[in-house]
Gaussian input, Z-matrix of N, CA and C with variables (Angstrom, degrees):
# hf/3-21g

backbone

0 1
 N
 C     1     B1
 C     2     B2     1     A1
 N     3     B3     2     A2     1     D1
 C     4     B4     3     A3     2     D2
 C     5     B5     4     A4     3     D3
 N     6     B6     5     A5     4     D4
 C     7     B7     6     A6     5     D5
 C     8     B8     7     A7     6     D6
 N     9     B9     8     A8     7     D7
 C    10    B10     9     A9     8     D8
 C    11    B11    10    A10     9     D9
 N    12    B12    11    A11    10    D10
 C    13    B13    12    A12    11    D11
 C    14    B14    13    A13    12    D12
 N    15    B15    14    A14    13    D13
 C    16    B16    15    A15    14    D14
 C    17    B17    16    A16    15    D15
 N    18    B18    17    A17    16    D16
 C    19    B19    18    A18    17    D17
 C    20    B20    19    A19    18    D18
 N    21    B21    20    A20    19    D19
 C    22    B22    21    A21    20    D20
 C    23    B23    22    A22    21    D21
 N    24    B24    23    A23    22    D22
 C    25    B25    24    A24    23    D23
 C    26    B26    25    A25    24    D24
 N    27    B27    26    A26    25    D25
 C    28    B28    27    A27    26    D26
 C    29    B29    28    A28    27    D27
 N    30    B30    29    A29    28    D28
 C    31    B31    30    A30    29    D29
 C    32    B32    31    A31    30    D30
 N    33    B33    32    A32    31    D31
 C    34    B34    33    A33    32    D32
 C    35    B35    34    A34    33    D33
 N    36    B36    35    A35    34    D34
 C    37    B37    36    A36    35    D35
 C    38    B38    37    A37    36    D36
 N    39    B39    38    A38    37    D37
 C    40    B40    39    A39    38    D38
 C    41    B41    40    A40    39    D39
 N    42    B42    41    A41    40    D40
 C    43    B43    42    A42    41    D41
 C    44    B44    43    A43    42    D42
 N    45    B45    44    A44    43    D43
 C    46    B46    45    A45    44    D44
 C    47    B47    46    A46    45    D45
 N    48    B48    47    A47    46    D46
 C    49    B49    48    A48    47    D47
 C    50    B50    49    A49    48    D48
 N    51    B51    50    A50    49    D49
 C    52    B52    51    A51    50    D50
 C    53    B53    52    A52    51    D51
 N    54    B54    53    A53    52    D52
 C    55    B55    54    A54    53    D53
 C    56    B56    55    A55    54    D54
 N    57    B57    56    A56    55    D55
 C    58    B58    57    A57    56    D56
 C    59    B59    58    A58    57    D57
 N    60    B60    59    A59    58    D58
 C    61    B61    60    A60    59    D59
 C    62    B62    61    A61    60    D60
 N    63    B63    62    A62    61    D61
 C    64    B64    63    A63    62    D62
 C    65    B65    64    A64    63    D63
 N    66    B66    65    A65    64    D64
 C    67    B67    66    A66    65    D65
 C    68    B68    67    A67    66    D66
 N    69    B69    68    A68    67    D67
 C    70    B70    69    A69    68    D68
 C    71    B71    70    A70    69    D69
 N    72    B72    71    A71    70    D70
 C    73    B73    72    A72    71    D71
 C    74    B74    73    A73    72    D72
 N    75    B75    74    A74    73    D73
 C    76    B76    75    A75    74    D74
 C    77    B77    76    A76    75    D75
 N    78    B78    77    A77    76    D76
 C    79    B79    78    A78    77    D77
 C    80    B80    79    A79    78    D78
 N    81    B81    80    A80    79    D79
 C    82    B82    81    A81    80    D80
 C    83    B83    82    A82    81    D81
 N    84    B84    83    A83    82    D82
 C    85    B85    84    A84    83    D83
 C    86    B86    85    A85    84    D84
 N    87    B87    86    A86    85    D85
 C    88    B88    87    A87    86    D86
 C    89    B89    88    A88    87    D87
 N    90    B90    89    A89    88    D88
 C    91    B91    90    A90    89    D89
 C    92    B92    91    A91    90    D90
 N    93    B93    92    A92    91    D91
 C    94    B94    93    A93    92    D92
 C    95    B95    94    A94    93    D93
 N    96    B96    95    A95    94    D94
 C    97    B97    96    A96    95    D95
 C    98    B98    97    A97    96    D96
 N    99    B99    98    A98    97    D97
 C   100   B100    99    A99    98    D98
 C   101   B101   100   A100    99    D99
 N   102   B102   101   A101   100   D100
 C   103   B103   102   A102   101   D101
 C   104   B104   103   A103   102   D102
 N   105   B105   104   A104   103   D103
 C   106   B106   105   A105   104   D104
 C   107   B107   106   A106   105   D105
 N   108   B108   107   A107   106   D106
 C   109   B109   108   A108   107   D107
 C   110   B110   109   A109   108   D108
 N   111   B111   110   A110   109   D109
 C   112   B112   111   A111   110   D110
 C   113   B113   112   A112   111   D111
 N   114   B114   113   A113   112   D112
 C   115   B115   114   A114   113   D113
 C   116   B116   115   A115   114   D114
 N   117   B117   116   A116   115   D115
 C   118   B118   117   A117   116   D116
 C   119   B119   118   A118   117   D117
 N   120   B120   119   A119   118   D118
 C   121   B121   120   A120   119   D119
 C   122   B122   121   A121   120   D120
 N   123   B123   122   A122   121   D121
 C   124   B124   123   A123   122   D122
 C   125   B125   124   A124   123   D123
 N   126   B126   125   A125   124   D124
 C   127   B127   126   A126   125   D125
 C   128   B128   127   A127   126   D126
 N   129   B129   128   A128   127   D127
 C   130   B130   129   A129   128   D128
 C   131   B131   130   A130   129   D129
 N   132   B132   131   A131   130   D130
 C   133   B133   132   A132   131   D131
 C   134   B134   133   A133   132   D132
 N   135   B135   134   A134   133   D133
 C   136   B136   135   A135   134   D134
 C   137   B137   136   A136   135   D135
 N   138   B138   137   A137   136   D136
 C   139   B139   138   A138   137   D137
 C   140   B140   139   A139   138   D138
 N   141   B141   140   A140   139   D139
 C   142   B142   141   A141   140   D140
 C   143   B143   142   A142   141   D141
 N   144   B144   143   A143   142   D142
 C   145   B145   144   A144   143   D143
 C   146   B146   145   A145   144   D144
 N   147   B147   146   A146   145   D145
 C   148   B148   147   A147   146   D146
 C   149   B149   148   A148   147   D147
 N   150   B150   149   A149   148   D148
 C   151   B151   150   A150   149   D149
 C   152   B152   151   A151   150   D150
 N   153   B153   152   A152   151   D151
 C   154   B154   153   A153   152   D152
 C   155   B155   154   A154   153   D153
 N   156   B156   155   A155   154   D154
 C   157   B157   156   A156   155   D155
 C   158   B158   157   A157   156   D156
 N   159   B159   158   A158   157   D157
 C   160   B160   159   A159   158   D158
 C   161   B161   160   A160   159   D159
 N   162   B162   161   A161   160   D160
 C   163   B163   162   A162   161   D161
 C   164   B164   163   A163   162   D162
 N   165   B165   164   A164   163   D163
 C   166   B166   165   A165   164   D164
 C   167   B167   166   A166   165   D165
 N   168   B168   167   A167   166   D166
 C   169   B169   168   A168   167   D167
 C   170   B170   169   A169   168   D168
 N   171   B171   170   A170   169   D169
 C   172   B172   171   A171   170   D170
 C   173   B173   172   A172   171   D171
 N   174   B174   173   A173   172   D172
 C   175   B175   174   A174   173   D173
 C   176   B176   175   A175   174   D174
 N   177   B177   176   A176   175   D175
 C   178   B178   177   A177   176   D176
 C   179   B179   178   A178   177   D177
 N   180   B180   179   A179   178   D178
 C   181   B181   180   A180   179   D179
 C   182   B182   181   A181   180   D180
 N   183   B183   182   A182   181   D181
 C   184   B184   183   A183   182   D182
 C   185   B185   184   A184   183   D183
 N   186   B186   185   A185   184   D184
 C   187   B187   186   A186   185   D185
 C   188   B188   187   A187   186   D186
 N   189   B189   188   A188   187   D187
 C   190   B190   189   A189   188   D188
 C   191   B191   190   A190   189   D189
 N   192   B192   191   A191   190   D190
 C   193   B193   192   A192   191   D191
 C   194   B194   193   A193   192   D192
 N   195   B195   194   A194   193   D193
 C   196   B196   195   A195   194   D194
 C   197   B197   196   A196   195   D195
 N   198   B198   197   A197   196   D196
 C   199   B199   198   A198   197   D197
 C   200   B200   199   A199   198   D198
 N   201   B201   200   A200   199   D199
 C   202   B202   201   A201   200   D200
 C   203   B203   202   A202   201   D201
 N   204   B204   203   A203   202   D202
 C   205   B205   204   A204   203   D203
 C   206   B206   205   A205   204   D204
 N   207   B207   206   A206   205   D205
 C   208   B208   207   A207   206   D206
 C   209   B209   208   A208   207   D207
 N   210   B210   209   A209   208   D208
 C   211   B211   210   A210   209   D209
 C   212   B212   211   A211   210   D210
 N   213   B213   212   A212   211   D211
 C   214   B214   213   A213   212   D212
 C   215   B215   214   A214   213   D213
 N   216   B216   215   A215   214   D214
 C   217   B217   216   A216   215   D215
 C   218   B218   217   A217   216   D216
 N   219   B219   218   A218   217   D217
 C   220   B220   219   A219   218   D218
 C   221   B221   220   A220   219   D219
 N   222   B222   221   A221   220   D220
 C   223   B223   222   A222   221   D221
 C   224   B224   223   A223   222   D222
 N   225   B225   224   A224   223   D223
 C   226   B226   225   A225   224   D224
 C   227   B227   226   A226   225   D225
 N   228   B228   227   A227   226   D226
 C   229   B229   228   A228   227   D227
 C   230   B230   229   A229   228   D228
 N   231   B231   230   A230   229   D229
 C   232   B232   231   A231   230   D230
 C   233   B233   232   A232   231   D231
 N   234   B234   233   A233   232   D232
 C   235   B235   234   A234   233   D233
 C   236   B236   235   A235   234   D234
 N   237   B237   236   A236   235   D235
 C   238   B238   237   A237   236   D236
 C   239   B239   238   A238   237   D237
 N   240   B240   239   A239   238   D238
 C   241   B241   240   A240   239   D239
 C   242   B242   241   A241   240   D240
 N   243   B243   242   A242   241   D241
 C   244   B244   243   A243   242   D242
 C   245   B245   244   A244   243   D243
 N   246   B246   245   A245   244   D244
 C   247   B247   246   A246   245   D245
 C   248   B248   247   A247   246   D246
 N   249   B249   248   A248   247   D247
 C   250   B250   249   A249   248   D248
 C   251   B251   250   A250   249   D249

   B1=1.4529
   B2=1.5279
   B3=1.1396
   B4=1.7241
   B5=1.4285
   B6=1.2969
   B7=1.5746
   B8=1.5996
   B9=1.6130
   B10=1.4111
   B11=1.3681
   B12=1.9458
   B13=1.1913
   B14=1.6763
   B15=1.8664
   B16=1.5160
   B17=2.1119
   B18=1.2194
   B19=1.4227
   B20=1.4599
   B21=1.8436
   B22=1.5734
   B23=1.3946
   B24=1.7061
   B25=1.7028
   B26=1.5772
   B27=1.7566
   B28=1.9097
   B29=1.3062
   B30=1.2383
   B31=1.9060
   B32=1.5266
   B33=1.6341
   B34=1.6511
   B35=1.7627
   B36=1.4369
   B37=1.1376
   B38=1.5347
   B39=1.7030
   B40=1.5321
   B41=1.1750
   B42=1.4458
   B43=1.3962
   B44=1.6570
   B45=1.2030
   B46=1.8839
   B47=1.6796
   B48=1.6500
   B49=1.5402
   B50=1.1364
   B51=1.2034
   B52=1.8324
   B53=1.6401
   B54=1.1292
   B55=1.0663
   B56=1.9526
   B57=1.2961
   B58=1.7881
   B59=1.0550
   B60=1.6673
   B61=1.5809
   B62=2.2235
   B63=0.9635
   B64=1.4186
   B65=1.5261
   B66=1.5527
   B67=1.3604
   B68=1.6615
   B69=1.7573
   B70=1.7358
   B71=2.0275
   B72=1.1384
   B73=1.2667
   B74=1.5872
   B75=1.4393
   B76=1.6547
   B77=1.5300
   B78=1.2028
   B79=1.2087
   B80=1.8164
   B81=1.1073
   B82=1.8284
   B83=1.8920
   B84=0.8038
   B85=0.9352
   B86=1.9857
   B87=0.8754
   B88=1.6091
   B89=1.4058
   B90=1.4360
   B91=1.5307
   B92=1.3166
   B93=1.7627
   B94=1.5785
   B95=1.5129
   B96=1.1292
   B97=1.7505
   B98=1.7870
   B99=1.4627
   B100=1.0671
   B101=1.3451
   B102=1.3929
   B103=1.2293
   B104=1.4918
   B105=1.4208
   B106=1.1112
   B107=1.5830
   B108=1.3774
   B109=1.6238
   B110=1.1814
   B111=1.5488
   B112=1.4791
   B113=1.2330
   B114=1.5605
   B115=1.3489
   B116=1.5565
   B117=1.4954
   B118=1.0543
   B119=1.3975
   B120=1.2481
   B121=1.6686
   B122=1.6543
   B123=1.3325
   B124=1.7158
   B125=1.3179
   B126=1.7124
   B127=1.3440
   B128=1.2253
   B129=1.5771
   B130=1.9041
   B131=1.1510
   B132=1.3167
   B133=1.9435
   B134=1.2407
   B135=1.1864
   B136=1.4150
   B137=1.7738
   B138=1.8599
   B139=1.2984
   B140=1.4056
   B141=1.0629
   B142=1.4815
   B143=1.6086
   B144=1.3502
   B145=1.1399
   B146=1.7347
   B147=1.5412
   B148=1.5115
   B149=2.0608
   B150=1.1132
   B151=1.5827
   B152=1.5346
   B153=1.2781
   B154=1.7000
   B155=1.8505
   B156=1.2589
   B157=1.2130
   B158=1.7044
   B159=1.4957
   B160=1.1163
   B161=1.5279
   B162=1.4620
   B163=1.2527
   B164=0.8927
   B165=1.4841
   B166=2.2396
   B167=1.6320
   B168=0.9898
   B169=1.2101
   B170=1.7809
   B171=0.9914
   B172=1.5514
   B173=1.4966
   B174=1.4562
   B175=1.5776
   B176=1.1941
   B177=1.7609
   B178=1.3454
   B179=1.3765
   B180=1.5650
   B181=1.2627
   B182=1.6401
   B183=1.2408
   B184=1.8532
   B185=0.8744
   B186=1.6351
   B187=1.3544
   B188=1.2953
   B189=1.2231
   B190=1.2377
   B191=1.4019
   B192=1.3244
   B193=1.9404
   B194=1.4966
   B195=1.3307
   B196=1.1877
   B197=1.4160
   B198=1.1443
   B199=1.8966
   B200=1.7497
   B201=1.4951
   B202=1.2520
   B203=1.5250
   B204=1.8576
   B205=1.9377
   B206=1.5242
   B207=0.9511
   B208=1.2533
   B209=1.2581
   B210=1.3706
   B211=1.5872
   B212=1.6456
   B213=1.2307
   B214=1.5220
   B215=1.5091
   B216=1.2281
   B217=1.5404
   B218=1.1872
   B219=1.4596
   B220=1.1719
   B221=1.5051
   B222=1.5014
   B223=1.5066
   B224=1.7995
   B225=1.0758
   B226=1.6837
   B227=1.6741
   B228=1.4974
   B229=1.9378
   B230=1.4262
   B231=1.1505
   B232=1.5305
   B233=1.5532
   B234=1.7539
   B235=1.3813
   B236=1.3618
   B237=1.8916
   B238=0.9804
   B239=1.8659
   B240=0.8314
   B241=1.3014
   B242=1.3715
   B243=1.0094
   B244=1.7963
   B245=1.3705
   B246=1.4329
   B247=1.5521
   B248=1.5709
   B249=1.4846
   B250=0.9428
   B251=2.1507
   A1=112.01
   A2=116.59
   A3=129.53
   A4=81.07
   A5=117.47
   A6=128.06
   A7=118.03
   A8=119.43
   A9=130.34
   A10=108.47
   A11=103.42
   A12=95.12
   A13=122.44
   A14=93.27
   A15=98.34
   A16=99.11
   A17=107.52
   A18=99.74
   A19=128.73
   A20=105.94
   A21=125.74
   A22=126.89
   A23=91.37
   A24=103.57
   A25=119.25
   A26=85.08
   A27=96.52
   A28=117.23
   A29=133.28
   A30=137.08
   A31=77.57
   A32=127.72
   A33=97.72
   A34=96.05
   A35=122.25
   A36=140.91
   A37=102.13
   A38=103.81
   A39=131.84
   A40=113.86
   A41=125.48
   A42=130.61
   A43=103.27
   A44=97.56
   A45=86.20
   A46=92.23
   A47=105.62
   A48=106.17
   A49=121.89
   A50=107.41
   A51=101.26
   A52=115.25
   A53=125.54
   A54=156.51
   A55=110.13
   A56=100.93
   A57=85.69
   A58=118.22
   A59=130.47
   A60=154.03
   A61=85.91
   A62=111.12
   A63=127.48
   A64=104.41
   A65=93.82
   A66=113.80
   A67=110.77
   A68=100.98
   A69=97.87
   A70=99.35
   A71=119.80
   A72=92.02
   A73=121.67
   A74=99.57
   A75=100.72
   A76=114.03
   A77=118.40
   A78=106.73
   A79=80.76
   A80=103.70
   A81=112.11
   A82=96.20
   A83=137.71
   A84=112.08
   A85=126.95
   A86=149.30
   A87=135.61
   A88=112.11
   A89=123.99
   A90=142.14
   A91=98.73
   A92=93.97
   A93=115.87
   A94=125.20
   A95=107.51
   A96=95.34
   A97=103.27
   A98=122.38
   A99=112.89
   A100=128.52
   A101=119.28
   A102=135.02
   A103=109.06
   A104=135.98
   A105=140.05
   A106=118.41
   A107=109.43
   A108=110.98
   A109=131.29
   A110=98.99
   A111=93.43
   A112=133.29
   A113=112.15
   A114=114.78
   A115=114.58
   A116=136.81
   A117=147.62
   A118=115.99
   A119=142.38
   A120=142.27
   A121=107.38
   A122=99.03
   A123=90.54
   A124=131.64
   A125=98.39
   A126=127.53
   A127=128.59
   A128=96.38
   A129=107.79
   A130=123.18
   A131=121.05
   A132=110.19
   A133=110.43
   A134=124.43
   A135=131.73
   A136=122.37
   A137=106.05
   A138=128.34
   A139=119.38
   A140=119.17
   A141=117.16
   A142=112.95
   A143=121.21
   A144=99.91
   A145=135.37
   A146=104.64
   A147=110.74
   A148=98.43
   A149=118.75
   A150=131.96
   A151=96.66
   A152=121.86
   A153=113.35
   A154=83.13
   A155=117.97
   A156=120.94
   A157=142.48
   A158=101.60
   A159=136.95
   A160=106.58
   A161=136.88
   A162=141.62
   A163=94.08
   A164=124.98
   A165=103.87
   A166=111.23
   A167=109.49
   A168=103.10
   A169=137.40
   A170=98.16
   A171=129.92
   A172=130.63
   A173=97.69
   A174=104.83
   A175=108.15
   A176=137.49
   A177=123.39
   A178=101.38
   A179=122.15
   A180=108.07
   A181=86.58
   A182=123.09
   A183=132.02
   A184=112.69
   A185=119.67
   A186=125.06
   A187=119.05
   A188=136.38
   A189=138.79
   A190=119.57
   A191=96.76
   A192=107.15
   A193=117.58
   A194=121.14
   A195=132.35
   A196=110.29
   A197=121.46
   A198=130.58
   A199=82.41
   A200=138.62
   A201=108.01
   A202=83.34
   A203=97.68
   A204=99.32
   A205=121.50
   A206=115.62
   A207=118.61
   A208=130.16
   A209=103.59
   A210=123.49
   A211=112.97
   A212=119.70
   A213=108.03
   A214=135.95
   A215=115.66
   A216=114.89
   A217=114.07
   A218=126.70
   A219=156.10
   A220=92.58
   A221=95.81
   A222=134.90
   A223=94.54
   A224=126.73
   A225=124.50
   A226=80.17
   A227=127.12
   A228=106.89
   A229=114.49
   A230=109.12
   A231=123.13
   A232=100.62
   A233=104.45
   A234=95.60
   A235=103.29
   A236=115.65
   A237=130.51
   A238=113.50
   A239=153.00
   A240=141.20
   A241=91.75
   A242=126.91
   A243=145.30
   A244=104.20
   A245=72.26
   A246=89.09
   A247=122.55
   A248=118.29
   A249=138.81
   A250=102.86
   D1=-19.41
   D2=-169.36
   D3=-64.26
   D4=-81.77
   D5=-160.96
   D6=-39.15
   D7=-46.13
   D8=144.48
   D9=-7.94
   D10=-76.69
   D11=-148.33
   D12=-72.78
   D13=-26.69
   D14=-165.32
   D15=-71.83
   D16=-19.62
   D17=178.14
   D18=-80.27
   D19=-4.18
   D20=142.53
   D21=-44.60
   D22=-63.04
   D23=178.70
   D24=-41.28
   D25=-67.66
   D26=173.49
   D27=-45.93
   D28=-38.61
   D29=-170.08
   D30=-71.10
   D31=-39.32
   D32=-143.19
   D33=-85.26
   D34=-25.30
   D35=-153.10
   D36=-71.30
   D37=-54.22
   D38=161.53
   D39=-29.66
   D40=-57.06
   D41=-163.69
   D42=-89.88
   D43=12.26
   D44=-165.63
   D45=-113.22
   D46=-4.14
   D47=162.43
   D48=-78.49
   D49=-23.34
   D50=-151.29
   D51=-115.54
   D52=124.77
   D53=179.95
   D54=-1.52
   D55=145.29
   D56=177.62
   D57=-58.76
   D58=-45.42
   D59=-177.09
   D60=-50.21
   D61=-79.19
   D62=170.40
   D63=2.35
   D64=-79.37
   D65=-163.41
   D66=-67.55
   D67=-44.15
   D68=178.42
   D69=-59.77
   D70=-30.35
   D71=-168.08
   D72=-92.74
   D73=1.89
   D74=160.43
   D75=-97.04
   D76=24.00
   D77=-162.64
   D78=-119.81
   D79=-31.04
   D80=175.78
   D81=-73.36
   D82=-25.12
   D83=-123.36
   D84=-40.30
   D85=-93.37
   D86=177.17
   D87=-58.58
   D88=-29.49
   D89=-170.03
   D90=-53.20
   D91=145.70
   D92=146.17
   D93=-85.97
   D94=104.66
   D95=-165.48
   D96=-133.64
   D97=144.60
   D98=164.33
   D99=-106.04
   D100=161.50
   D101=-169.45
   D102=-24.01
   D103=-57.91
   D104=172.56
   D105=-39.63
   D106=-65.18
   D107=144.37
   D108=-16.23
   D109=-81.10
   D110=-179.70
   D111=-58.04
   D112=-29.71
   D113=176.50
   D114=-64.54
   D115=-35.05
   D116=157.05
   D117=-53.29
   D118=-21.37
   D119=157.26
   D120=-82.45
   D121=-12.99
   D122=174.94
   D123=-106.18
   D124=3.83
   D125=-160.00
   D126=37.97
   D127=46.10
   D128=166.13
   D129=-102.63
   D130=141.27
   D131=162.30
   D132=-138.16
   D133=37.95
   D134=149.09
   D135=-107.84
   D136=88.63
   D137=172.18
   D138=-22.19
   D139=-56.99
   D140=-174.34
   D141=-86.42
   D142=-36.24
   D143=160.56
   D144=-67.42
   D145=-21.30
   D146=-176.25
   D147=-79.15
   D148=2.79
   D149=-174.71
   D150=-103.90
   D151=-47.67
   D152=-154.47
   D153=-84.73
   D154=-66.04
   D155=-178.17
   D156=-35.76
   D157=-52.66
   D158=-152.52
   D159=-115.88
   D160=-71.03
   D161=-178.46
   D162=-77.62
   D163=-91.67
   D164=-141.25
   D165=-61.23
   D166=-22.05
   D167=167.95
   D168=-63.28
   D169=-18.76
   D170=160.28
   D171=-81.32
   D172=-34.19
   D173=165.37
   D174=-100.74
   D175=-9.47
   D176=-179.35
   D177=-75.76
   D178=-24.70
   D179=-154.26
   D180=-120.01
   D181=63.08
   D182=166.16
   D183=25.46
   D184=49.77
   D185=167.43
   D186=-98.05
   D187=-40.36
   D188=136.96
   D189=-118.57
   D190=-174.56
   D191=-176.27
   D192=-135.22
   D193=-172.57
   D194=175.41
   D195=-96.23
   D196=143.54
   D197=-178.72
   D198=-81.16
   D199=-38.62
   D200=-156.70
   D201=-148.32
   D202=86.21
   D203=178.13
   D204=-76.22
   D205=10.73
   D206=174.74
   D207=-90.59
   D208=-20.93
   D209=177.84
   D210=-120.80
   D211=38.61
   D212=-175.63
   D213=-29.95
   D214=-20.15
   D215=152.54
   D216=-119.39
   D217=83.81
   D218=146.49
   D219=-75.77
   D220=142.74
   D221=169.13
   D222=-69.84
   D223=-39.35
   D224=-147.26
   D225=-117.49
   D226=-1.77
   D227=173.47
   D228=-39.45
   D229=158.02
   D230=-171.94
   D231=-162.16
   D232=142.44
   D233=159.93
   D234=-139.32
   D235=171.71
   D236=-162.45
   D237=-148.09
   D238=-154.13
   D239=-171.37
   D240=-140.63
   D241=109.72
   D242=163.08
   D243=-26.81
   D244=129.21
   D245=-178.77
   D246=89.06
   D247=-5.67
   D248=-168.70
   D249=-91.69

């Protein structure tokens, strides 16, 4: 169980390096998931910051996309990692 735990620490230590874009896209990883989602695997609930930070920044730079780009605030948005 020792080994368990210290390989918790490291994942948690790990993730506390790496970039917001980083983190939203391991947190997607193959999934269709929406914003609400994701913000809940990243343990955020502040909308606009998990948007300025985290999303457009991810879609400015074609990392993922919208399931329905035509309507960006769609009720049913979804994203996924391009190319996916």
């Amino acid at each position: 169980m020792v080994g368990n735990n210290t390989d918790q620490v490291g994942d948690q230590v790990t993730d506390q390096d790496k970039s917001p874009v980083e983190r939203l896209l391991i947190a997607l990883g193959n999934n269709t998931l929406s914003a609400t989602e994701l913000m809940k695997l990243l343990g955020l609930s502040h909308k606009p910051t998990f948007r300025k930070n985290y999303l457009t920044p991810a879609l400015e730079q074609g990392l993922i996309e919208r399931t329905v780009p035509d309507k960006p605030n769609s009720k049913n948005q979804k994203y996924r990692k391009r190319g996916s």
